[in-house]
N, C-alpha and C positions, 0 to 999 in steps of 0.2 A: 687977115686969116685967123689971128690969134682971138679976136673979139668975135668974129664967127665960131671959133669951138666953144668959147666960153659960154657963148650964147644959147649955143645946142645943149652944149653938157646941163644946161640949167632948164630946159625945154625937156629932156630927159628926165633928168632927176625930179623936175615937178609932175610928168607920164606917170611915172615908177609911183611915187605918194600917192596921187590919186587912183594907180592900180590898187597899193596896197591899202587905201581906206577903202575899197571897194568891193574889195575879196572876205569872204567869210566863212569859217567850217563847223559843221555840226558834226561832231563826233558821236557814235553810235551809240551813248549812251548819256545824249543829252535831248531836250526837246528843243526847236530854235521856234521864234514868235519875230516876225517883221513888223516893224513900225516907221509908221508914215508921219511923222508929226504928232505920235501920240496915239494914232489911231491902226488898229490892227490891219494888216494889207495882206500878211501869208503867216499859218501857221502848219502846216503840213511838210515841215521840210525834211527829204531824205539824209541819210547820213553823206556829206562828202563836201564838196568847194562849192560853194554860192557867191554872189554876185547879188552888191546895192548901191544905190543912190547915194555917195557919200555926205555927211550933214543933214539930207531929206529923211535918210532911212537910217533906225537904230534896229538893232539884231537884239533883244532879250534871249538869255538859254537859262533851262533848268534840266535839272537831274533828270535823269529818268531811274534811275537805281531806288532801292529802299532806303529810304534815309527815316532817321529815330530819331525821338529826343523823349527824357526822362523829365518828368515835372515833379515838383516836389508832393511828397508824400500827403496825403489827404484824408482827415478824420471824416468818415461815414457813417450815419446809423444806420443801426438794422432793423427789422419791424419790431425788434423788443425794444426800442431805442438805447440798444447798446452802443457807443462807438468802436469803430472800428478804423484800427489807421492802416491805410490801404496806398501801398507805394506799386507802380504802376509805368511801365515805358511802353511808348505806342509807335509801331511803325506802319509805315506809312509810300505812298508810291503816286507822284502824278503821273496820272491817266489820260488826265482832258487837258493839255495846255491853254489854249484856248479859253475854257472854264475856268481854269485857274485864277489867268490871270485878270480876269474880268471881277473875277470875286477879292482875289488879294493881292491885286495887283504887281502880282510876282514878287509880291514879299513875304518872303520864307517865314521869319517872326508873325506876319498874320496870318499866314497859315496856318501856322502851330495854337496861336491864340483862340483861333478862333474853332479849330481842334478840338483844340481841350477842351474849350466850353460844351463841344456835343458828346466827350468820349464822358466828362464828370455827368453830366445829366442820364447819360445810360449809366454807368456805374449808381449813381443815387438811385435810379427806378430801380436797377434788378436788387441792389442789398436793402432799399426799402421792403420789399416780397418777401424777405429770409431771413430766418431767424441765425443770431451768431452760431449755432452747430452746423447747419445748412451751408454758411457759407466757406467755413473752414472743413465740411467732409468730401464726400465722394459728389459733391451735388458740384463741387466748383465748375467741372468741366460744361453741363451746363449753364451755370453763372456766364462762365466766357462766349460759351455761343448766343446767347441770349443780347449780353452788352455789342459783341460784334456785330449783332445782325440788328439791332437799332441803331448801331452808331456808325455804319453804312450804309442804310438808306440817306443819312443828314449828309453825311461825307463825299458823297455824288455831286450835292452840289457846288462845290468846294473846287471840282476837277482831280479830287484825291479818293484812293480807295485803299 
């Protein structure tokens, strides 16, 4: 009898693990992404308890919130070839999970990297167009709309806006 409980209780207890690698929750202000061996199987997941394949299937999550980040400050000319040191934080929100993470494979650092690269190349085009009074008067507001709406058409692709 005693090697019969012991038996069950461990027949249990390996149930219960296998429930608990099985089970998964997206919180409503996360995005979740299913994976098959590396290969995307569901990314549309509602907020609440889901259910996978344990070992077969791995659950990636990302924010869904606006998350920042500040890069170091950056000497720009202007069309008089003056420099100008231009410090600058971008935020930022994924949109397209999916996209995301096909572009950076859900790594947050190559998102940001590769960010920058399209947020500095709209910054050079618009303070290339402007001379140093233009960029420091009433024209900034401008300036920003101009950089923002080049440097979101690139950022689509990304899965970020």
């Amino acid at each position: 009898m005693n090697a019969k409980f012991s038996g069950f209780l461990v027949v249990v207890g390996l149930a219960l693990i296998v429930l608990a690698m099985s089970a998964f929750t997206v919180d409503e202000r996360e995005h979740a992404l299913k994976l098959k061996f590396g290969e995307i199987v569901k990314a549309d997941y509602e907020p609440g308890l889901h259910f996978k394949v344990p070992v077969v299937n791995n659950v990636l999550k990302f924010s869904d919130q606006v998350l920042t980040f500040s890069p170091d400050p950056e000497d720009i000319l202007t069309s008089e070839k003056k420099p100008a040191s231009v410090d600058f934080f971008v935020k930022y929100r994924i949109t397209d999970p999916l996209e995301y993470y096909i572009s950076t494979r859900g790594i947050r650092e190559e998102a940001e990297k590769r960010l920058l690269v399209i947020i500095m190349a709209a910054i050079r085009t618009e303070f290339a167009k402007r001379t140093m009074q233009e960029v420091i008067s009433l024209e900034r507001n401008e300036l920003m709309r101009d950089m923002m709406s080049e440097a979101s058409l690139l950022a689509d692709d990304l899965g970020i806006s």
